[in-house]
MOPAC internal coordinates of N, CA, C and O (Angstrom, degrees):
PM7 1SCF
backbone

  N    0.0000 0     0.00 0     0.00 0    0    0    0
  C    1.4439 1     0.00 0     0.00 0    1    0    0
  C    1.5215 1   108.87 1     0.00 0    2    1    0
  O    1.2310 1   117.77 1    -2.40 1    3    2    1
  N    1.1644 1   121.86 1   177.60 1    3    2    1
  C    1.7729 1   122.37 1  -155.00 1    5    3    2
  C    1.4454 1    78.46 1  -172.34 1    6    5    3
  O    1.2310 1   128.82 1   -41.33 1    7    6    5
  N    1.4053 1   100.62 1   138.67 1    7    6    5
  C    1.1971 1   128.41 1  -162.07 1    9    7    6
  C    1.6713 1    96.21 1  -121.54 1   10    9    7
  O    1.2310 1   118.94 1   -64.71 1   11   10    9
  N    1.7085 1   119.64 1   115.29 1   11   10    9
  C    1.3859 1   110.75 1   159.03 1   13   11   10
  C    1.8186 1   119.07 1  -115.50 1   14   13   11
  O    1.2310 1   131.98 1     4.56 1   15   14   13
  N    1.1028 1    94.48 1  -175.44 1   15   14   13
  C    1.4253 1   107.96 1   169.56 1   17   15   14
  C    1.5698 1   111.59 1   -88.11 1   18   17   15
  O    1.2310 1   104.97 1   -42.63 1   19   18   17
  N    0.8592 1   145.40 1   137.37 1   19   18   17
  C    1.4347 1   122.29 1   168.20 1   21   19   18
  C    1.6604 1   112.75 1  -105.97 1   22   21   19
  O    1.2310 1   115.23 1    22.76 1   23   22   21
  N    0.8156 1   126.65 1  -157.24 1   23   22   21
  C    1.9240 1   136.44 1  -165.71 1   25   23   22
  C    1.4020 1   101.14 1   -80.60 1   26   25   23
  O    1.2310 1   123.19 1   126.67 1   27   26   25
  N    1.6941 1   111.50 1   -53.33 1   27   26   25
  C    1.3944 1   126.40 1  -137.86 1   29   27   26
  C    2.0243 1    74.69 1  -107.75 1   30   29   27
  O    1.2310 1   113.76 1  -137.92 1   31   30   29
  N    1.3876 1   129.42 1    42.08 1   31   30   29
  C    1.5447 1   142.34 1   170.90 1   33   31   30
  C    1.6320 1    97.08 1    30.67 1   34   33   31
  O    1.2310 1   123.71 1  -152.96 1   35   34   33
  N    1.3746 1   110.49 1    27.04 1   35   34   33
  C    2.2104 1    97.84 1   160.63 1   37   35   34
  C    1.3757 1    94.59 1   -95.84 1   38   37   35
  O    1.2310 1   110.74 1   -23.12 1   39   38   37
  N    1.2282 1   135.02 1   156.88 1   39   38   37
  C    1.1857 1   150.38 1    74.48 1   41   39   38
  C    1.3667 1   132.80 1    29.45 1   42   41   39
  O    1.2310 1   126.59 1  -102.24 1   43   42   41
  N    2.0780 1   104.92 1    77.76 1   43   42   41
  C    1.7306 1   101.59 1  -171.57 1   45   43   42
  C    1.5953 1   103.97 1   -91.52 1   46   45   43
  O    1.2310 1   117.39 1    14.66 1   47   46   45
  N    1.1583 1   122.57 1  -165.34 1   47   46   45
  C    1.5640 1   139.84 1   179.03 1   49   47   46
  C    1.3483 1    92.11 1  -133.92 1   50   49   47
  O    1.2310 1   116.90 1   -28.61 1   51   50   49
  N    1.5373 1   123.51 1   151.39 1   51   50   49
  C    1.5365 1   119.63 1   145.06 1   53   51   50
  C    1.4624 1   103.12 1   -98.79 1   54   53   51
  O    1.2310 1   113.76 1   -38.71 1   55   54   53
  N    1.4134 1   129.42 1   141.29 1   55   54   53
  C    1.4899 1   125.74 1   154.47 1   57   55   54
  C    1.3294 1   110.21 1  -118.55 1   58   57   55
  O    1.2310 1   125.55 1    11.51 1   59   58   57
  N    1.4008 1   106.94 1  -168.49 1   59   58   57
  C    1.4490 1   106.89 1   179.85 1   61   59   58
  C    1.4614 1    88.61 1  -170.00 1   62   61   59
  O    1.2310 1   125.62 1   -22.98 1   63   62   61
  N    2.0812 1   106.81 1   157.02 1   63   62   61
  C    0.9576 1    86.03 1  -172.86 1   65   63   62
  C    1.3519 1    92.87 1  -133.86 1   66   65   63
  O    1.2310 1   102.02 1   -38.00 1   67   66   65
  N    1.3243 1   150.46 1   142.00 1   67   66   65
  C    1.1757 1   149.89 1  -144.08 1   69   67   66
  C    1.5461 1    99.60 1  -119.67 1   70   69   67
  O    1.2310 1   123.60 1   -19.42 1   71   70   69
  N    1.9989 1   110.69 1   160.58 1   71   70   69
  C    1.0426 1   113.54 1   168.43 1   73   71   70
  C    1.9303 1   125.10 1    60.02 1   74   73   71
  O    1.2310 1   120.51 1  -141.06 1   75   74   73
  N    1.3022 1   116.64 1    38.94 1   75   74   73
  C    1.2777 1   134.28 1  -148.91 1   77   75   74
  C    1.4353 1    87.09 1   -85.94 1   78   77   75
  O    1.2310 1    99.97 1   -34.44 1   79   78   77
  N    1.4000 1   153.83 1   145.56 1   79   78   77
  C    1.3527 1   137.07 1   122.97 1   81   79   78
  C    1.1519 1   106.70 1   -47.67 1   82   81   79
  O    1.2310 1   127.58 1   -40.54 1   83   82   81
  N    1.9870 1   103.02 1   139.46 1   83   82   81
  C    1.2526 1   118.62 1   155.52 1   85   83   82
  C    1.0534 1   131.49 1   -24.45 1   86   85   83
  O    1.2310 1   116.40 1   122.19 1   87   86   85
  N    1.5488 1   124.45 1   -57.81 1   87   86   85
  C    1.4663 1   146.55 1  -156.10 1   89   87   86
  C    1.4387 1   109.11 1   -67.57 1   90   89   87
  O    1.2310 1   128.89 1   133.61 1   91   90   89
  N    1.7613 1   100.48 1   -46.39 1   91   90   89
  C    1.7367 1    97.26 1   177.15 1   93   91   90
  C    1.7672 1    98.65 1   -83.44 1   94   93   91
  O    1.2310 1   110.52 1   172.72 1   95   94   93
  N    1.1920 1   135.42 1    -7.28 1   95   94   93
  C    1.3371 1   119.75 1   179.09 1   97   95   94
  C    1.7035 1   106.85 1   -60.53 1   98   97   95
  O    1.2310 1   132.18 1   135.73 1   99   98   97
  N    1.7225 1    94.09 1   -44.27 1   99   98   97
  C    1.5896 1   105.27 1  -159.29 1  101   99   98
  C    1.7630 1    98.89 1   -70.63 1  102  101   99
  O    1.2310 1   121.52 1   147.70 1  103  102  101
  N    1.4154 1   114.69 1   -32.30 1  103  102  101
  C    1.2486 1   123.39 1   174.84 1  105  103  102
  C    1.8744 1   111.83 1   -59.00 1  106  105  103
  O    1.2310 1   122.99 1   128.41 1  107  106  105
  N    1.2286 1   111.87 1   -51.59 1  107  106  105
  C    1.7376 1   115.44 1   170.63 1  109  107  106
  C    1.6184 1   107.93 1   -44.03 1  110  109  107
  O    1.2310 1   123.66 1   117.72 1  111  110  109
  N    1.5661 1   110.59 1   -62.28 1  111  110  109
  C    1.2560 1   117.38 1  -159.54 1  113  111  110
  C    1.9952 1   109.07 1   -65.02 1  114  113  111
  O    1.2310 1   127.76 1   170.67 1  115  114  113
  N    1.2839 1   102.68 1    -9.33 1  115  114  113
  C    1.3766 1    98.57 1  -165.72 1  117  115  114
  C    1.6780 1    83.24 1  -100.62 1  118  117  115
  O    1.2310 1   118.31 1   150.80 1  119  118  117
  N    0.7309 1   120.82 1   -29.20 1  119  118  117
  C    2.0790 1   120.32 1  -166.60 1  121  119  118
  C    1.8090 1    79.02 1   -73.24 1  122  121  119
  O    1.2310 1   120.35 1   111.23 1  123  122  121
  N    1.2905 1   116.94 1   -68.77 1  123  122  121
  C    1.6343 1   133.40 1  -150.59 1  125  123  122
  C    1.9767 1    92.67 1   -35.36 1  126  125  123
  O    1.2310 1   131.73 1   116.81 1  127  126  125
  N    1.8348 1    94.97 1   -63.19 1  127  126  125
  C    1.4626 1   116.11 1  -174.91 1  129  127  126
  C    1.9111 1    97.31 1   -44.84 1  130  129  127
  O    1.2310 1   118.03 1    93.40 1  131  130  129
  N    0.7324 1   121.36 1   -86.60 1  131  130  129
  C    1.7234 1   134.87 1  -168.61 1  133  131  130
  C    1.4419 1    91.09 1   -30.99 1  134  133  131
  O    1.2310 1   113.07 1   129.78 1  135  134  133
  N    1.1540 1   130.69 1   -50.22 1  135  134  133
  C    1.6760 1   130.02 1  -172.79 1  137  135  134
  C    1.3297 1   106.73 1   -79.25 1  138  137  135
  O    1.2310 1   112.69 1   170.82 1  139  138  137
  N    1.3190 1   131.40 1    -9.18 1  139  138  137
  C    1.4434 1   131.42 1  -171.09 1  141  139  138
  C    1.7340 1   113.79 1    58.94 1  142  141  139
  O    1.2310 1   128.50 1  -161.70 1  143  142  141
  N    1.3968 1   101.22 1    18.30 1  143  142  141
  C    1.8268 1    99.41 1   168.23 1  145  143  142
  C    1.6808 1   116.80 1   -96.25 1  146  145  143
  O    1.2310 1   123.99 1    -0.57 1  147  146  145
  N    1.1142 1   109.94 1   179.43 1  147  146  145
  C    1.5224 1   121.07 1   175.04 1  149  147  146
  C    1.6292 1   106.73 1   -82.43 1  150  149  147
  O    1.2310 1   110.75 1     8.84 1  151  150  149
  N    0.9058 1   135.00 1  -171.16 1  151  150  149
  C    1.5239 1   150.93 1  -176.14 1  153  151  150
  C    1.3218 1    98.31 1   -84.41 1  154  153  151
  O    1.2310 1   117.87 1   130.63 1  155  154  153
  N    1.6058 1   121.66 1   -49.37 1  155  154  153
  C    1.6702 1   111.25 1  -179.21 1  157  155  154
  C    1.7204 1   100.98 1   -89.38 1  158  157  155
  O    1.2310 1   113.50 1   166.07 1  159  158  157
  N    1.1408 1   129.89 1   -13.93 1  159  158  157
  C    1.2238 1   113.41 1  -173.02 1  161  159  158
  C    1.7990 1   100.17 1   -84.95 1  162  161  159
  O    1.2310 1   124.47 1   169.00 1  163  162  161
  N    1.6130 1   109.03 1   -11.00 1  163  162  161
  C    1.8705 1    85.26 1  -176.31 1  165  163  162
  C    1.8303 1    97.34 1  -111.27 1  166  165  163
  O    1.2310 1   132.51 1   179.47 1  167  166  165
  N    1.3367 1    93.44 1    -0.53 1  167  166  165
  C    2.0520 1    85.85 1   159.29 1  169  167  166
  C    1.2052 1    96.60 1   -80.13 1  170  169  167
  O    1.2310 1   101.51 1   134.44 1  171  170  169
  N    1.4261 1   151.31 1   -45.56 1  171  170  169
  C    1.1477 1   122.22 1  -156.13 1  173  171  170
  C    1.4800 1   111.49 1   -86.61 1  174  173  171
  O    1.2310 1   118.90 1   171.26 1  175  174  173
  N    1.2341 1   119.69 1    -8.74 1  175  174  173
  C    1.5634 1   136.87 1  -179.72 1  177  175  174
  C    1.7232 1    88.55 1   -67.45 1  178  177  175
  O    1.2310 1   120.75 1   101.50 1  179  178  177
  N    1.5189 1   116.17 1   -78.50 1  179  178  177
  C    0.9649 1   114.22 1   172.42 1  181  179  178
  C    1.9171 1   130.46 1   -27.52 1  182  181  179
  O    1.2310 1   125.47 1   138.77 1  183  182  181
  N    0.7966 1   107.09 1   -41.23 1  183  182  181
  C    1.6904 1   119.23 1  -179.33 1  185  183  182
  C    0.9141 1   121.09 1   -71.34 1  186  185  183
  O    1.2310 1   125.63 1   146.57 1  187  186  185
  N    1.6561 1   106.78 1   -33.43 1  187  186  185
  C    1.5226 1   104.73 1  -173.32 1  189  187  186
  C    1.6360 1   113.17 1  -100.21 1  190  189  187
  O    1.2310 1   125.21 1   179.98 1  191  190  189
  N    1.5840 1   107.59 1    -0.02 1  191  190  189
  C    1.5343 1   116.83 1   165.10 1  193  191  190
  C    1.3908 1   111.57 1   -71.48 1  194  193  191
  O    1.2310 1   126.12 1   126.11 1  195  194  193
  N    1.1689 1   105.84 1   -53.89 1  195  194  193
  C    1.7804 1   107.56 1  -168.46 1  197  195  194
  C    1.3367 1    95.79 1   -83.58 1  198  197  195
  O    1.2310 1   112.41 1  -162.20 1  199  198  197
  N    1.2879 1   131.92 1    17.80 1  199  198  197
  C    1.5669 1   110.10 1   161.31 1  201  199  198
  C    1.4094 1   134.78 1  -126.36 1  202  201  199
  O    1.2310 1   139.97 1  -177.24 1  203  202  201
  N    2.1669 1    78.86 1     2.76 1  203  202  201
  C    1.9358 1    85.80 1   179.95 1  205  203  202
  C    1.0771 1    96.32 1   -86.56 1  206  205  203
  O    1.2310 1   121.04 1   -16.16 1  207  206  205
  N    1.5611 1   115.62 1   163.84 1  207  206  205
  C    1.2891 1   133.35 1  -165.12 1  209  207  206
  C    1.6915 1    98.62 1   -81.58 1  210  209  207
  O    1.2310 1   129.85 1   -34.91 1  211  210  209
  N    1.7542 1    98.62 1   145.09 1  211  210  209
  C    1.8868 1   108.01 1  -177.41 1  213  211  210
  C    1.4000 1    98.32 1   -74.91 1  214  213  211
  O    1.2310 1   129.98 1   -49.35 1  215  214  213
  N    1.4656 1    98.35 1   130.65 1  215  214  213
  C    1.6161 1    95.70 1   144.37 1  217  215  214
  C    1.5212 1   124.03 1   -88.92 1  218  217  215
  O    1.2310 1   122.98 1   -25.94 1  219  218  217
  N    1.3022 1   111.90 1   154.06 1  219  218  217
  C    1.8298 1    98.22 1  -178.03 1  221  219  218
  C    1.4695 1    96.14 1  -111.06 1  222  221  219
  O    1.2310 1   131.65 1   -15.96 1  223  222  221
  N    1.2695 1    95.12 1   164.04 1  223  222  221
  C    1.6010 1   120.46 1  -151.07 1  225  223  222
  C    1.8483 1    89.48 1   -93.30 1  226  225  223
  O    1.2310 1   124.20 1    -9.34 1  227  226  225
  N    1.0064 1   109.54 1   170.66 1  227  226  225
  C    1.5162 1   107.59 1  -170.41 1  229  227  226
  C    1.8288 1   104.27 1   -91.88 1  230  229  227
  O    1.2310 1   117.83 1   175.57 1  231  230  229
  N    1.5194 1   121.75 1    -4.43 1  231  230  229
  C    1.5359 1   125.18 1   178.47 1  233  231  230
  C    1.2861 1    78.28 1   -81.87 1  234  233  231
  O    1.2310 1   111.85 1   133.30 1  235  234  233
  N    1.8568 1   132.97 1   -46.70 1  235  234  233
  C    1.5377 1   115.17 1  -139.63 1  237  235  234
  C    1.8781 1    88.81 1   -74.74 1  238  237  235
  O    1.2310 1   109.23 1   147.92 1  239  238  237
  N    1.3602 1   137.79 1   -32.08 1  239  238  237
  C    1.1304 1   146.80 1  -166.65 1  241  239  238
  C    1.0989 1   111.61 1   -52.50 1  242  241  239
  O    1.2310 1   127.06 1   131.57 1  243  242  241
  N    1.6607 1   104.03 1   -48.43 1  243  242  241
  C    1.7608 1   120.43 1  -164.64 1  245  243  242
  C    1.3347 1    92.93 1   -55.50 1  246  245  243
  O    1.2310 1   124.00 1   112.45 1  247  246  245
  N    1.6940 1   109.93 1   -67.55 1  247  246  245
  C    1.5097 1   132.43 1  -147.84 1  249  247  246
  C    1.8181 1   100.28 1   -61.85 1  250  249  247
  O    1.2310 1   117.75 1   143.64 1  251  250  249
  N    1.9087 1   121.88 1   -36.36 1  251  250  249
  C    1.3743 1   112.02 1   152.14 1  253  251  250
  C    1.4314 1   125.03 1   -24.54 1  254  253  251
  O    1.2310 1   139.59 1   112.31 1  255  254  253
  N    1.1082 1    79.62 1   -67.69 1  255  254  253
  C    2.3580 1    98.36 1  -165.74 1  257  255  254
  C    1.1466 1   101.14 1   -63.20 1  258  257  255
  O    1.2310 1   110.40 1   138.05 1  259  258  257
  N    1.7823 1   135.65 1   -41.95 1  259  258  257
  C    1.2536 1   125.65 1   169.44 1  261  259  258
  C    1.3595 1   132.25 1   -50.82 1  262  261  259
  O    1.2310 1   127.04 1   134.71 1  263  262  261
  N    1.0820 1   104.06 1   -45.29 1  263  262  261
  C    1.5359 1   126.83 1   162.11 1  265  263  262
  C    1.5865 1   132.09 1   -49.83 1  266  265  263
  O    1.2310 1   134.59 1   147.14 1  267  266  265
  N    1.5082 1    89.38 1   -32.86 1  267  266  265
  C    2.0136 1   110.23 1   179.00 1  269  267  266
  C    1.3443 1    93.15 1   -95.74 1  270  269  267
  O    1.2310 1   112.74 1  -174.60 1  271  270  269
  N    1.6020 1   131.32 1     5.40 1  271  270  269
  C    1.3337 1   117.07 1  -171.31 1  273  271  270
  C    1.6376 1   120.11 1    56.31 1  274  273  271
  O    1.2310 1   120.62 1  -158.57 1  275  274  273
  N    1.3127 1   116.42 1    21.43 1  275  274  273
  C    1.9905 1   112.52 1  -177.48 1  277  275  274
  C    1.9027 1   101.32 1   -97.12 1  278  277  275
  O    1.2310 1   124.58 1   -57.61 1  279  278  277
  N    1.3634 1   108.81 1   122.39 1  279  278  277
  C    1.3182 1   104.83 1   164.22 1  281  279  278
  C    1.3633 1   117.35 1  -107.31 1  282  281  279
  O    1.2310 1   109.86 1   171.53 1  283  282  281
  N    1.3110 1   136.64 1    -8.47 1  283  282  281
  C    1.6194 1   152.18 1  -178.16 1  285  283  282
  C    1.3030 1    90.42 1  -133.84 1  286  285  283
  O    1.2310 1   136.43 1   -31.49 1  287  286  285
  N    1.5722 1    85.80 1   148.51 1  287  286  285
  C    1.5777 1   125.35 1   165.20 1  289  287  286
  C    1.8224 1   108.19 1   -58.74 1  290  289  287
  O    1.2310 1   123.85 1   150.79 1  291  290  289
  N    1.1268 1   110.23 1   -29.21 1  291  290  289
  C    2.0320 1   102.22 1  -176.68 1  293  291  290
  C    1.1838 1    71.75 1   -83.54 1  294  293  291
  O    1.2310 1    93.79 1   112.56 1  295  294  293
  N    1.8462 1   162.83 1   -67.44 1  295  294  293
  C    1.5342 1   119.38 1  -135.03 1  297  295  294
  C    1.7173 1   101.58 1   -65.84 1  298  297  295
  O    1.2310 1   125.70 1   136.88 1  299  298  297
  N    1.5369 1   106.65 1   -43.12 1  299  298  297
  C    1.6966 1    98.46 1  -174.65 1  301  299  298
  C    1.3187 1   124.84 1   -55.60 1  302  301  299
  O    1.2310 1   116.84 1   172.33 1  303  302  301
  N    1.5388 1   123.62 1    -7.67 1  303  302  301
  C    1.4101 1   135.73 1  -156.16 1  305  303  302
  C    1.4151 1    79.05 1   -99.00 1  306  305  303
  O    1.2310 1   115.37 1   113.89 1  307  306  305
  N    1.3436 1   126.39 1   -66.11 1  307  306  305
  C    1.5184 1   117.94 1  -175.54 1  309  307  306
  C    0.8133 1   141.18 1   -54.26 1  310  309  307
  O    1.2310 1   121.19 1   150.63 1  311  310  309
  N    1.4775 1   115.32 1   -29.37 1  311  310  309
  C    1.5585 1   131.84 1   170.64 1  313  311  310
  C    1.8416 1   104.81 1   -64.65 1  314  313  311
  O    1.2310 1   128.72 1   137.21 1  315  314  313
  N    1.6982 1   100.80 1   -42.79 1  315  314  313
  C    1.7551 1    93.28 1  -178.49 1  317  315  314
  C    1.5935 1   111.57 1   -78.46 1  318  317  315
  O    1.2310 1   118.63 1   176.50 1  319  318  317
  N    1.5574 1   120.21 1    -3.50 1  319  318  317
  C    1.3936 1   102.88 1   165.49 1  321  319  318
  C    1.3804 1   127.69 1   -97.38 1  322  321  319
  O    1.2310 1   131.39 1   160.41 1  323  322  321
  N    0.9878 1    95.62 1   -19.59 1  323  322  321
  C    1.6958 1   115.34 1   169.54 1  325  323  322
  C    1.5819 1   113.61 1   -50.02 1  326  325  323
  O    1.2310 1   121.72 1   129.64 1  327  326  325
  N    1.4101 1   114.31 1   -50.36 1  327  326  325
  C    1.1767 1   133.51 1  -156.09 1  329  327  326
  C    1.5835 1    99.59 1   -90.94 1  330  329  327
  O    1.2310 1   120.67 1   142.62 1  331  330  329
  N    1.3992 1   116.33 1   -37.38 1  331  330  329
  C    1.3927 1   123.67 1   150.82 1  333  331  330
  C    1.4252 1   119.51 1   -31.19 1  334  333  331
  O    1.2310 1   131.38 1    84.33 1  335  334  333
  N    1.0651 1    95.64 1   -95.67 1  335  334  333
  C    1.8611 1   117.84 1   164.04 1  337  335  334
  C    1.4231 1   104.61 1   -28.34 1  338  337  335
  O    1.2310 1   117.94 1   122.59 1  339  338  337
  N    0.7759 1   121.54 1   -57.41 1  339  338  337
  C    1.8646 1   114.07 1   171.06 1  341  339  338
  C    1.6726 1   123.98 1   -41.47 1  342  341  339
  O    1.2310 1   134.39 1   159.86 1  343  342  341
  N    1.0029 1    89.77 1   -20.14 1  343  342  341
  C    1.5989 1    97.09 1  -178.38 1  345  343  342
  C    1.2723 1   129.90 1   -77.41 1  346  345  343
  O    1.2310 1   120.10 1   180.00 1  347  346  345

C-alpha cells in the first residue's frame, strides 16, 4: 500500500484487489457505465455506502422502543440512568 496526500489534505491508501472473477468485473463495469464513473470511481462509491453509518428511519425507532417495552420519555430517562450508574 502507498500512502498519499490527497488535494482535499486527507490521507489516501492505494489498494488493489487481485484475482477478481470475470463475472463481477463485467458486473462493476456495467453498474460503473450506468453511473457514468470509472471502475475505481464506482468501487469507491461502493465502499463508502456500505460503510457510512445507518441512519434508522423513525418506523425502525418506534419498532426499537416497542420492543424495549418504553412508552414515555421518564421510562427512557430511566433506563439511560440506570445504565449510567452501572458503570
Amino acid at each position: 500500500m502507498e500512502l498519499k496526500i490527497g488535494a482535499e489534505n486527507m490521507a489516501t491508501v492505494d489498494l488493489s484487489i487481485k484475482k477478481v472473477p470475470e463475472r463481477l468485473v463485467a458486473q462493476l463495469r456495467r453498474r460503473a457505465a450506468a453511473h457514468h464513473r470509472s471502475l475505481q470511481g464506482e468501487l469507491l462509491s461502493i465502499l463508502e455506502e456500505v460503510l457510512r453509518p445507518k441512519r434508522a428511519t423513525i418506523s425502525e425507532v418506534r419498532e426499537r422502543l416497542a420492543k424495549l417495552g418504553i412508552r414515555t420519555t421518564g421510562q427512557s430517562t430511566k433506563m439511560i440512568r440506570e445504565e449510567r450508574d452501572a458503570r
